[in-house]
C-alpha positions in Angstrom: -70.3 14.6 -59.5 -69.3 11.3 -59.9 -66.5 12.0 -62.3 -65.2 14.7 -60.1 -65.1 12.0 -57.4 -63.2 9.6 -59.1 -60.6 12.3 -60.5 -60.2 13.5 -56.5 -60.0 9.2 -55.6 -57.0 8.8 -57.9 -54.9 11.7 -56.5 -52.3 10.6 -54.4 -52.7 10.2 -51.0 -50.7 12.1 -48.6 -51.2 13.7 -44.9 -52.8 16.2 -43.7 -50.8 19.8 -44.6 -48.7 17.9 -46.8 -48.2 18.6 -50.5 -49.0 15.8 -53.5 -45.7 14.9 -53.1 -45.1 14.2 -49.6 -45.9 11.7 -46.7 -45.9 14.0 -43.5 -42.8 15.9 -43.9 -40.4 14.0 -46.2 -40.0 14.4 -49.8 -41.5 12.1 -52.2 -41.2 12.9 -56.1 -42.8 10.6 -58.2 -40.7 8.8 -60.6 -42.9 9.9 -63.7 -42.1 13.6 -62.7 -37.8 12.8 -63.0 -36.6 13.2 -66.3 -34.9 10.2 -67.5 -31.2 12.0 -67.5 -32.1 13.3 -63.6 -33.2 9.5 -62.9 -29.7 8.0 -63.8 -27.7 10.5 -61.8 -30.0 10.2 -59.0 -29.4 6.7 -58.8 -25.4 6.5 -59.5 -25.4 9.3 -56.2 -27.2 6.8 -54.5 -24.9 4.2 -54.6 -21.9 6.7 -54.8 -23.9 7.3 -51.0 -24.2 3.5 -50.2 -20.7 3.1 -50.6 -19.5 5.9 -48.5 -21.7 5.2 -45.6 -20.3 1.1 -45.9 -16.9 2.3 -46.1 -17.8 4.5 -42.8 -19.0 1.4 -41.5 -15.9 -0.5 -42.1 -13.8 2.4 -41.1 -15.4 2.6 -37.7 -15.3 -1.3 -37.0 -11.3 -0.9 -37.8 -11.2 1.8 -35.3 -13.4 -0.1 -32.7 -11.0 -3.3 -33.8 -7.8 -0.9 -33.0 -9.2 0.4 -30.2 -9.9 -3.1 -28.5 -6.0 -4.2 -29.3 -4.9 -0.9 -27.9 -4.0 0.3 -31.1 -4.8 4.2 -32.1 -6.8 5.3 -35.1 -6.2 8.5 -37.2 -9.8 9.6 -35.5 -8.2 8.6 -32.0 -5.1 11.1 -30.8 -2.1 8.9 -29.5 -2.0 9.0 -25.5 0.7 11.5 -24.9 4.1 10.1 -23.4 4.7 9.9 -20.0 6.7 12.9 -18.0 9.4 11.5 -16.1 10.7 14.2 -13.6 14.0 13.9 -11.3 13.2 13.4 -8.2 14.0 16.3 -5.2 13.5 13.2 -2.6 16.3 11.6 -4.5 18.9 14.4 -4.5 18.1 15.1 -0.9 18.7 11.9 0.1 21.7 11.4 -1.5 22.9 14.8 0.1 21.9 13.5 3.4 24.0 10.4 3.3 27.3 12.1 1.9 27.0 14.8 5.2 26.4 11.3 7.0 29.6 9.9 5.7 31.2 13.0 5.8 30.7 13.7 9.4 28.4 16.7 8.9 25.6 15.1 10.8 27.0 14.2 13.9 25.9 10.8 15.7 23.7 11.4 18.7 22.4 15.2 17.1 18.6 15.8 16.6 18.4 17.4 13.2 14.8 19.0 11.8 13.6 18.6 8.5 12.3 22.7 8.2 16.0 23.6 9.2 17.6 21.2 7.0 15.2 22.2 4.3 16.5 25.5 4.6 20.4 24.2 4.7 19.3 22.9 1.2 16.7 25.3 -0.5 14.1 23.2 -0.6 10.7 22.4 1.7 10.5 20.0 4.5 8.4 17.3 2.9 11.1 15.9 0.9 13.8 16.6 3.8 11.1 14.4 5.7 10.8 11.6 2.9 14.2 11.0 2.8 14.9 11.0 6.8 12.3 8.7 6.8 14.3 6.6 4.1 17.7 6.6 6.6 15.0 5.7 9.5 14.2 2.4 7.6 17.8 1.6 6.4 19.1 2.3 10.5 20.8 5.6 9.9 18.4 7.5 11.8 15.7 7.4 14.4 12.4 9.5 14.5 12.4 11.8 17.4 8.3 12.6 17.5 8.1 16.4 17.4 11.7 17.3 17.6 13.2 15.7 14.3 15.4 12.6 13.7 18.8 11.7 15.7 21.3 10.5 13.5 22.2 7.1 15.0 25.0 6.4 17.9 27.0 3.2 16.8 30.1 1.9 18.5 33.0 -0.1 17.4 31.2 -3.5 18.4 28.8 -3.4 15.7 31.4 -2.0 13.0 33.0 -5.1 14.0 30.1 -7.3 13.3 29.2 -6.1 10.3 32.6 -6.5 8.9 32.5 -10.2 10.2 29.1 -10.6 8.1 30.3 -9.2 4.9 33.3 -11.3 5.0 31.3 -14.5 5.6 29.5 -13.2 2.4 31.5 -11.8 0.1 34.9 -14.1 1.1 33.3 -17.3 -0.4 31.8 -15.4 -3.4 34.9 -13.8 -4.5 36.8 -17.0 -4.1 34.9 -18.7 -6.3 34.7 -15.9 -8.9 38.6 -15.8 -9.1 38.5 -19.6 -9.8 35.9 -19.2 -13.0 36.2 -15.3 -14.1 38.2 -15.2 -16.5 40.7 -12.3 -16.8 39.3 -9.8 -19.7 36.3 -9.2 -17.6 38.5 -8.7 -14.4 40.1 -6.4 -16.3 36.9 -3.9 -17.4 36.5 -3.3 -12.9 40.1 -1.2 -13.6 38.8 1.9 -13.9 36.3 1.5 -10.9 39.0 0.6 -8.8 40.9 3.6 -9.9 38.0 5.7 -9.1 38.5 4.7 -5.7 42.3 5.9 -5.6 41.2 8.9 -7.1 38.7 10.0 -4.2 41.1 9.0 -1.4 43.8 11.5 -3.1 41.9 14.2 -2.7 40.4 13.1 1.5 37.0 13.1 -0.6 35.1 10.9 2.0 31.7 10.6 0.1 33.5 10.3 -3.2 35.5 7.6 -1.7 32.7 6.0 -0.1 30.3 5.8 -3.9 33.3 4.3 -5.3 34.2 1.7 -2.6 30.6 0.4 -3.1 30.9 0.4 -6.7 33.7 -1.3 -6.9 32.6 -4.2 -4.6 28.9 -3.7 -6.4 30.7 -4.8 -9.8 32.7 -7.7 -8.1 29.8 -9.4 -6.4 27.4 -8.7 -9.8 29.7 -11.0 -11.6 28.5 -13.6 -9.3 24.6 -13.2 -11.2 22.9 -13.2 -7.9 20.9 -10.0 -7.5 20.0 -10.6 -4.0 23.3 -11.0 -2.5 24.3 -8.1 -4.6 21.9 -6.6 -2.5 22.3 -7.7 1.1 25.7 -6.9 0.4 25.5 -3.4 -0.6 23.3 -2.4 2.7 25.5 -3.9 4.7 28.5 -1.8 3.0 26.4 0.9 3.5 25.8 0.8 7.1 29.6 -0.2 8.0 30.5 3.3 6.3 28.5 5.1 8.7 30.7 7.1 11.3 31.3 6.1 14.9 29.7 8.1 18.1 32.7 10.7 18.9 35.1 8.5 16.6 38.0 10.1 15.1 37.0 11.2 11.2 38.5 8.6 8.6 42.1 10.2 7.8 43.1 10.3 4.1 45.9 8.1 4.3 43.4 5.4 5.9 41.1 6.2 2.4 44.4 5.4 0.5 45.3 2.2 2.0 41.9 1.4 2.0 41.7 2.0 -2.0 45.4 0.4 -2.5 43.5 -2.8 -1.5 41.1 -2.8 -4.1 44.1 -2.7 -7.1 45.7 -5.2 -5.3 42.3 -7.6 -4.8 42.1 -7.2 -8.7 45.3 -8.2 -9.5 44.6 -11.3 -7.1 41.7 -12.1 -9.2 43.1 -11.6 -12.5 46.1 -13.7 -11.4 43.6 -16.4 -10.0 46.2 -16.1 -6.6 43.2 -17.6 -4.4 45.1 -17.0 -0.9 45.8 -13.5 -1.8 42.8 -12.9 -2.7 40.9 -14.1 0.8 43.6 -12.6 3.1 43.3 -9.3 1.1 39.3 -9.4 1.3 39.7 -10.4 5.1 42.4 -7.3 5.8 39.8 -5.4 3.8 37.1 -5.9 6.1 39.3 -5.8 9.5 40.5 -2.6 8.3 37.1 -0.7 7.6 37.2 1.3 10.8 40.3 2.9 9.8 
């Protein structure tokens, strides 16, 4: 009896439905049960396991690292690029203010956006948008439930707004022919070519781009965005047609455009009174 006791006091311990070699449910060989050869193996897989799991460790600090400097990771999918779609608003808009220029949209008129949706195959909502655009810039105003009236202007405020632009632009370009010199005069050639182009052909919203981008390119020289600016909104606006004014003729477009080859050749000649009476004539003659 007391042998028997001692022999059942030096088993190993273990819980309840377990097995001599197990603690509850995970597996415990002795040592003294491994075979030497079994022993080594199961040791050099050990480490071979504590240096995967610490090189898993690192790796995920890099990522964390990466992901905190905005950087991706090979476990991280790069953020995919960014859609940039043209914009329907856009083309409407610019449709709009060619049929403004052209005389399409007559001053005085109330215009709706469903019917001139329709006119250009698309849905109101942008036709909307952009009215709302020409509301803001003066072009049109919002006639609640009916649509927008394109904008009745008179030759009083063509006037004044070629009286602004020349207190503007007059004193800018007169300084720019006194410091430009005449290589970068001479890279504005073809816009103002452009310009002679459009008036050839009586293309009145052609013509109208092109006048602005020729005076856009002048005044940039000058490195002051916001008169660049001012200055194109006001061009803008003065191109706008008259209530029940006569449409611009084409031989007013090419007089018009034979002014900007001859301010160019002002500037690149540095002749500073041709260049402010042709800027002044310019302006004066813009209701042509």
């Amino acid at each position: 009896m007391e042998q028997g006791s001692a022999r059942e006091g030096a088993r190993p311990a273990y819980a309840p439905g377990g097995s001599p070699y197990t603690s509850g449910n995970a597996a415990r060989v002795p040592q003294d049960r491994v075979p030497e050869q079994a022993r080594g193996r199961q040791g050099e897989e050990g480490q071979a396991r504590g240096r995967q799991g610490e090189e898993g460790q690192a790796r995920g600090r890099q990522g964390e690292e990466g992901r905190a400097r905005g950087e991706h990771t090979h476990s991280e999918p790069p953020a995919p690029r960014a859609v940039h779609r043209h914009s329907v608003r856009g083309q409407i808009l610019d449709a709009l203010r060619a049929a403004l220029v052209d005389g399409e949209l007559v001053p005085g008129q109330v215009y709706s956006a469903p019917a001139l949706g329709a006119r250009f195959g698309v849905s109101a909502t942008p036709v909307r948008e952009a009215m709302q655009r020409l509301a803001v810039e003066g072009a049109v105003e919002v006639v609640p439930n009916r649509g927008f009236r394109v904008t009745e202007r008179g030759p009083r405020e063509l006037a004044e707004l070629a009286e602004v632009r020349a207190l503007i632009e007059v004193p800018v370009m007169l300084s720019l022919a006194r410091t430009v010199p005449a290589h970068r005069w001479g890279v504005l050639r073809p816009l103002a070519e452009a310009t002679v182009a459009a008036a050839a052909v009586g293309d009145r919203a052609a013509y109208a781009e092109s006048d602005r981008a020729f005076h856009r390119a002048v005044l940039t020289l000058s490195g002051n965005e916001q008169l660049v600016t001012v200055a194109d909104e006001l061009h803008r606006r003065s191109q706008w047609p008259l209530v029940a004014g006569p449409v611009t003729r084409r031989a007013a477009l090419l007089a018009d455009a034979a002014e900007h080859t001859a301010l160019l050749d002002a500037l690149i000649a540095q002749d500073l009174t041709v260049v402010q009476a042709l800027v002044r004539e310019h302006f004066n003659g813009a209701d042509r």
